[in-house]
N, C-alpha and C positions, 0 to 999 in steps of 0.2 A: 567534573562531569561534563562530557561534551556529545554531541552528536553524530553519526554516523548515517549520513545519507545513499541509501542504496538506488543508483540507478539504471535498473535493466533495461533492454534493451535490443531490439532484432529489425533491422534497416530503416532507422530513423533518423536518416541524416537530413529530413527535411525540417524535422521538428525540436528535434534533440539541444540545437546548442541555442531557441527561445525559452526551453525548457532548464539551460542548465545557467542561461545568464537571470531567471526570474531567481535561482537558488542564491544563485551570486550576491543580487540584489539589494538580499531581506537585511533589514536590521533586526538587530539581536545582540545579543553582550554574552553571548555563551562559543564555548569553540566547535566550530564544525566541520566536514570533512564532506567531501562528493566522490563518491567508490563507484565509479560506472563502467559496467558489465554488460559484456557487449555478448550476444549470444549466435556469434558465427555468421555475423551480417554478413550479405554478400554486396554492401554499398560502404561508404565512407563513414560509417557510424565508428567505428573503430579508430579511426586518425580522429575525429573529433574528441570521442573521449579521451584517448592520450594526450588531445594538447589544450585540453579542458577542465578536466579533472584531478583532480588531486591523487587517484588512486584509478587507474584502468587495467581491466584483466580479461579478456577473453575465456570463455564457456563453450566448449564445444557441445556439452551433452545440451539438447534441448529442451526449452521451458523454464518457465518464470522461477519454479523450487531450485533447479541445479543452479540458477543463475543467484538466487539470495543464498544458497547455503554457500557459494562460493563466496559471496560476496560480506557474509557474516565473518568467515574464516579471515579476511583479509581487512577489515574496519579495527579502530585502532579505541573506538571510545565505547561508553557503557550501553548508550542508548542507539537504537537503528530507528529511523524513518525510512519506511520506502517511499520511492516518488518514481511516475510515470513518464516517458519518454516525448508526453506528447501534450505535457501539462504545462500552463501557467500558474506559478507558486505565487498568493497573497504573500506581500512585503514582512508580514509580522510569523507566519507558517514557523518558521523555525523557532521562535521563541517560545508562543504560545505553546507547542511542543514541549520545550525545557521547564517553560514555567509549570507545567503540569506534573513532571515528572518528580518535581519538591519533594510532593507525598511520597514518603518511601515506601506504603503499600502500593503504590500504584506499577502494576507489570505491564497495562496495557492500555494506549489513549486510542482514542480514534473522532471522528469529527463530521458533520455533513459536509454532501458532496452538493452540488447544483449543475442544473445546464448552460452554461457558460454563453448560450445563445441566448436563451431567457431572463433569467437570474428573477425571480417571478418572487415574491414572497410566499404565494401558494406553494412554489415546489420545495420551498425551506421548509414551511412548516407539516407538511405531506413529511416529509422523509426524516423531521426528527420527532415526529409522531411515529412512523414506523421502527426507529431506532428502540423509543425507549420499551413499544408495544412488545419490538423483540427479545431485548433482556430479561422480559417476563417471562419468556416462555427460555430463557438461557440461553439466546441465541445471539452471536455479535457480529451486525451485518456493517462490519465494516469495510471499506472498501480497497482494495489492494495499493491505490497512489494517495492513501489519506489518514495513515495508519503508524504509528512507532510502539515498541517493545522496547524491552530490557536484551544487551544482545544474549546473556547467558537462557533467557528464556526461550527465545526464539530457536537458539540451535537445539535445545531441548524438544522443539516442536517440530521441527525439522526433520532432526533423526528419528526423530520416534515413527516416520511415516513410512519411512524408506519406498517413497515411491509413489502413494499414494496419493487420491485428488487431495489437493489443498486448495485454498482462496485466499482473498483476504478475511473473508466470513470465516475459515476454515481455522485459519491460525488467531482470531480473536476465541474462536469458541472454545479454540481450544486451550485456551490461557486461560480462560470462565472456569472450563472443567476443572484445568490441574491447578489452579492458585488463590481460586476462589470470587463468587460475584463482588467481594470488595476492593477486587485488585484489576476492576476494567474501570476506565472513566471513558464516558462519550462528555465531548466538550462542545459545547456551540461554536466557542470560540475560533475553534481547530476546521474551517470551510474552506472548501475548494472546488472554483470553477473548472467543470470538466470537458475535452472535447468529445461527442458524441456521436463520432462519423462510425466508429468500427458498428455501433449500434443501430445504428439509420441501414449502413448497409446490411446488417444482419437480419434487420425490422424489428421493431420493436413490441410486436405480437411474441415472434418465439423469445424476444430477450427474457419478457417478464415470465414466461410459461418456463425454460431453466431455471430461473430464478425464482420461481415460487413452487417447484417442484426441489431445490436444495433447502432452502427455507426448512420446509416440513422433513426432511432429512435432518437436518441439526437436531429440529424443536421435537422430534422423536430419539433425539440420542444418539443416531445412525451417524454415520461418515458422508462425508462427499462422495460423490459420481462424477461430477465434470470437475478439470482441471482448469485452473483460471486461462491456460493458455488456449483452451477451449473455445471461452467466453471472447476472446479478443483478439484469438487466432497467433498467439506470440509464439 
């Protein structure tokens, strides 16, 4: 059982290869893989993946979904983490991953995220108080660069949309629905500081007014509206 790191990806040759030597980095005793999909940059993110990655493929159709279903098609192992293009990965991130995955009920991890400018203990315990508040109501607000499946689940969730918004929220809920609330784990363990520029430029008034207007979309049963590429402008 090994890993399959999904890395997408749309003109981030500024951030990409801090992001892909933190993967490099981690220690872990399990095998793992960097699949980076590049989604028709018009800068060098493409030469970087190729001569970076274990596996690079170019996505011409756009957005984060054509970019993971391509990128599920072409991973070689059982389990997918996605990761962000713009992320610093914790040295242990891939293990605690595997170690999670033991349980063989488990279909789907996920972990808090923090602000990488703060790292506040309030914003820790604010967001894994919101995490578990949302399981309650069957909702899994996990986050798109802090999140692994099973890969046969995930194309399961994939296809079934044909099209449709997804998230990371979107694809955890949806593993809730179809596999059961005993087959999600949120892990403490499983944290990751996040850069929060796309969100500062967006403000952070309408970030949380999207986000708490999909919220109540799930936690009613309903589907998504916005497209994660939406949310981040990918």
């Amino acid at each position: 059982m090994g890993i399959s790191i999904l890395l997408c990806a749309y003109n981030e040759e500024a951030n990409i290869l801090a992001t892909i030597n933190s993967i490099k980095l981690n220690e872990t005793s399990c095998d793992f893989e960097i699949v980076g999909i590049d989604n028709d940059s018009s800068d060098n993110t493409i030469k970087i993946l190729e001569a970076e990655c274990d596996v690079s493929i170019r996505c011409t159709e756009r957005g984060k979904i054509p970019c993971l279903k391509v990128g599920v098609d072409n991973a070689k192992f059982q389990i997918i983490a996605i990761a962000d293009a713009d992320t610093i990965y914790p040295i242990h991130w891939i293990q605690d991953i595997y170690d999670a995955f033991e349980n063989r009920n488990v279909q789907f991890v996920f972990g808090p995220v923090y602000n990488r400018d703060s790292n506040s203990d309030l914003d820790r315990k604010i967001f894994d108080i919101f995490c578990v508040l949302s399981l309650l109501f069957r909702v899994v607000p996990a986050v798109g660069f802090n999140m692994a499946i099973r890969a046969r689940s995930l194309r399961c969730i994939l296809d079934s949309y044909n099209g449709g918004a997804l998230t990371g929220w979107g694809i955890g809920t949806e593993a809730l629905r179809t596999f059961g609330q005993s087959s999600i784990l949120f892990s403490k363990n499983i944290y990751v500081p996040k850069n929060m520029d796309r969100i500062h430029e967006r403000g952070h008034i309408k970030s949380i007014m999207m986000w708490v207007g999909e919220w109540f979309r799930l936690a009613t049963r309903r589907n998504l509206k916005i497209m994660e590429s939406e949310y981040y402008g990918f």
